[in-house]
LOMI-271443 format. One record per residue (C-alpha): residue number from 1; x, z, y. Coordinates in steps of 0.1 Angstrom, whole numbers, plus 5000, padded with zeros to 4 digits. Last residue first. Layout:
<pts>
PT  nr  X  Z  Y
PT  NUM  X  Z  Y
...
</pts>
This chain:
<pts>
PT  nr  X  Z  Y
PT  120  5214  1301  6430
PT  119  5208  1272  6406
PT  118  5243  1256  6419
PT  117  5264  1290  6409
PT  116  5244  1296  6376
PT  115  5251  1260  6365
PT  114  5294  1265  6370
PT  113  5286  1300  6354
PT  112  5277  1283  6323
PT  111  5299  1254  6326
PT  110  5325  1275  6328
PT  109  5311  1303  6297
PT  108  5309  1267  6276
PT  107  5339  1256  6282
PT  106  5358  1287  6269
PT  105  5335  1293  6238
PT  104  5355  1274  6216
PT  103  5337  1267  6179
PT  102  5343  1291  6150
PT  101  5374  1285  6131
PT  100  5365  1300  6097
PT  99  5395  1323  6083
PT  98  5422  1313  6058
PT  97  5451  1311  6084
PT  96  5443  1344  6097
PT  95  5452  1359  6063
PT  94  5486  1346  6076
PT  93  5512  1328  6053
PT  92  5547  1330  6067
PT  91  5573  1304  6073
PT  90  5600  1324  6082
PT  89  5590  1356  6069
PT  88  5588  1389  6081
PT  87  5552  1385  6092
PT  86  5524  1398  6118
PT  85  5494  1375  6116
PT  84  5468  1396  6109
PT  83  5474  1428  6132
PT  82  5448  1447  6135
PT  81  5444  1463  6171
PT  80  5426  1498  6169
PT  79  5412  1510  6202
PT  78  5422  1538  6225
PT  77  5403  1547  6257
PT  76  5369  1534  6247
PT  75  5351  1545  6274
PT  74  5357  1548  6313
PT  73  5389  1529  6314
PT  72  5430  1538  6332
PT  71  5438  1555  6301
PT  70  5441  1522  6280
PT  69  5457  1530  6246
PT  68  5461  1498  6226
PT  67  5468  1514  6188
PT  66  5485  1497  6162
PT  65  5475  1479  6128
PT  64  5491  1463  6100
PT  63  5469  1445  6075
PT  62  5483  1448  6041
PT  61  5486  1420  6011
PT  60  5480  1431  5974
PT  59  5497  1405  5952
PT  58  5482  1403  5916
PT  57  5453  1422  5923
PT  56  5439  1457  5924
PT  55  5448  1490  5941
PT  54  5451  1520  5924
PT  53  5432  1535  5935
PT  52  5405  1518  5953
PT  51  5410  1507  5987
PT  50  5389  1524  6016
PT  49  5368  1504  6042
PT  48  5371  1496  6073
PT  47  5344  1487  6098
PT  46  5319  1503  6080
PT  45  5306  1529  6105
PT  44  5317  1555  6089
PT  43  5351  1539  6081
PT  42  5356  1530  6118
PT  41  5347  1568  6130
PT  40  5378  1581  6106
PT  39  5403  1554  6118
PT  38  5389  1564  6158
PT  37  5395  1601  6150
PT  36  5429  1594  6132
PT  35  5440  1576  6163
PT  34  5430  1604  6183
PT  33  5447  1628  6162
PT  32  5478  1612  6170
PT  31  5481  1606  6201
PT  30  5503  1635  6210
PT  29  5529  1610  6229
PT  28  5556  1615  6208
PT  27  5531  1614  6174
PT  26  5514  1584  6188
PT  25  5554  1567  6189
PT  24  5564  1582  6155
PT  23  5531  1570  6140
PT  22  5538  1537  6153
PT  21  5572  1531  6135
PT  20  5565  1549  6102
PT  19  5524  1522  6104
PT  18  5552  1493  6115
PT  17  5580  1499  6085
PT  16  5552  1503  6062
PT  15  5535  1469  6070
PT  14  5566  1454  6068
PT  13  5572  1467  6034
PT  12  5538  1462  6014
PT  11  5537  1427  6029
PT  10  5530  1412  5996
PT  9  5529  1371  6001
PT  8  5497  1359  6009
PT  7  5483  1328  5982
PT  6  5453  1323  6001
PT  5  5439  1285  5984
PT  4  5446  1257  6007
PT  3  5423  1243  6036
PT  2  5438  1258  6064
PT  1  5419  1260  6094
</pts>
């Protein structure tokens, strides 16, 4: 994790460009409304939240988001992917450079099911 204080660059612009360039592409595959839906149902349930107006800060930095659309599922047929680490910049700052590292659960789920499968 990175120790230094977040200075994020604005990302007004990028973040723009993708929410024009996605909209287009859920508008040309009538999408749309769903993706509203799903935005709508995250704020009630607190996931997102709305910014004041007008916004406040010194630099104000976006999180771009697109849909993952996956017919072929029982439930949750569209979900919202946010996009932290998406940059214009050659040597960006990410907001997911600021977050806690939690520990890696890889080895744990192996030796998991590795102790399952000899206790059977």
């Amino acid at each position: 994790m990175d120790t230094r204080s977040p200075t994020l660059p604005s990302n007004k612009n990028l973040t723009q460009a993708i929410l024009q360039s996605t909209t287009r592409k859920l508008e040309k595959i009538q999408k749309l409304e769903e993706y509203h839906t799903v935005m709508e149902q995250q704020l009630e349930q607190g996931i997102l939240g709305l910014v004041p107006e007008p916004a406040t800060g010194e630099v104000i930095h976006y999180i771009p988001h697109h849909p993952e659309i996956r017919e072929q599922v029982k439930f949750t047929k569209m979900r919202i992917v946010y996009d932290c680490s998406a940059d214009n910049d050659p040597q960006p700052l990410f907001w997911n450079n600021y977050l806690e590292v939690g520990p890696l659960l890889q080895p744990m789920i192996f030796d998991i099911l590795k102790d399952k499968k000899e206790n059977a």
